[in-house]
N, C-alpha and C positions, 0 to 999 in steps of 0.2 A: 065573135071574139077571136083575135089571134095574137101568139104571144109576138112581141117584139124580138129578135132574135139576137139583138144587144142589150139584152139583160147582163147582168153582172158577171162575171169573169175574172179570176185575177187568181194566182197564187196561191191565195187562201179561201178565194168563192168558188166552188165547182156548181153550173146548172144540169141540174137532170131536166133533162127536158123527154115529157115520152109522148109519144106520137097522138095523142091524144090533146084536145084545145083547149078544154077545162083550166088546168093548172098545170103549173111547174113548181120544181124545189130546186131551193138554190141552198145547199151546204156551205155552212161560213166556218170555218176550224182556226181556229187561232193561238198560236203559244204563250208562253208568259209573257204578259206586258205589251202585247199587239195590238194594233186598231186598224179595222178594216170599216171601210166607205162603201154601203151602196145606194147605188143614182134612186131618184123616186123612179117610183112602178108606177106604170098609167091604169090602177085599177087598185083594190084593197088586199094585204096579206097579213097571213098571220105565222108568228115564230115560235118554236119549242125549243128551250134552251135542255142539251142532252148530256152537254156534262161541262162542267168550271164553274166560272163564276166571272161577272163583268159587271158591263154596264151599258146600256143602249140609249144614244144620244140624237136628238133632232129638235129642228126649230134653231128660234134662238139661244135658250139658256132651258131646254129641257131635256129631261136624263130620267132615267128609270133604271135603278140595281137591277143584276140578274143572276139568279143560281139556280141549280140544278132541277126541273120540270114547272118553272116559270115557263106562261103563252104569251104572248102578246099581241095586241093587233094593230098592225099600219093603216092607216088611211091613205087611200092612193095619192100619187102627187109630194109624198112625204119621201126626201133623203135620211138614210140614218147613219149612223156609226155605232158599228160593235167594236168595245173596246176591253180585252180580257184581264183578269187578273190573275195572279201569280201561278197559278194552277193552268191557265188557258181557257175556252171556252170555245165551246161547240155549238150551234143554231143550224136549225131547219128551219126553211123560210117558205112557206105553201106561198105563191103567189098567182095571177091571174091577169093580164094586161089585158085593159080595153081599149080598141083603135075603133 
């Protein structure tokens, strides 16, 4: 297993990536009224929502509310979209790429 090194990036995604091949975490932080995109993972991960409240979006017309110590879990190959509500929202994203 090695992680892909263009994992998500942007503004509001910071990757911790630690030297170790297991996993990474990718911090998504978003202000009122935000929506951030990230690409599918070539492997499965799971999110812990840490503080706001949103909504998490993939596929065609599927969506799942999110508030404060909501997990959830991606299935690899799955794009999503965090998109915050009025307060913001914050996610950890344990993730894991298989090549």
């Amino acid at each position: 297993m090695t992680l892909n090194r263009s994992a998500p990036r942007t503004a509001t995604s910071l990757l911790y990536d630690p030297p170790i091949s297991e996993f990474s975490v990718i911090q998504v932080k978003l202000g009122s009224s935000e929506k951030e995109t990230n690409r599918a993972i070539d492997g499965p991960s799971l999110f812990v929502v840490t503080a706001g409240e949103g909504k998490v979006t993939w596929g065609q017309d599927e969506s799942l509310n999110l508030s404060l110590g909501d997990t959830v879990f991606i299935g690899a190959g799955t794009p999503v979209e965090f998109i915050s509500g009025e307060d913001g929202l914050v996610v950890y994203r344990s993730l894991v790429e298989i090549s």
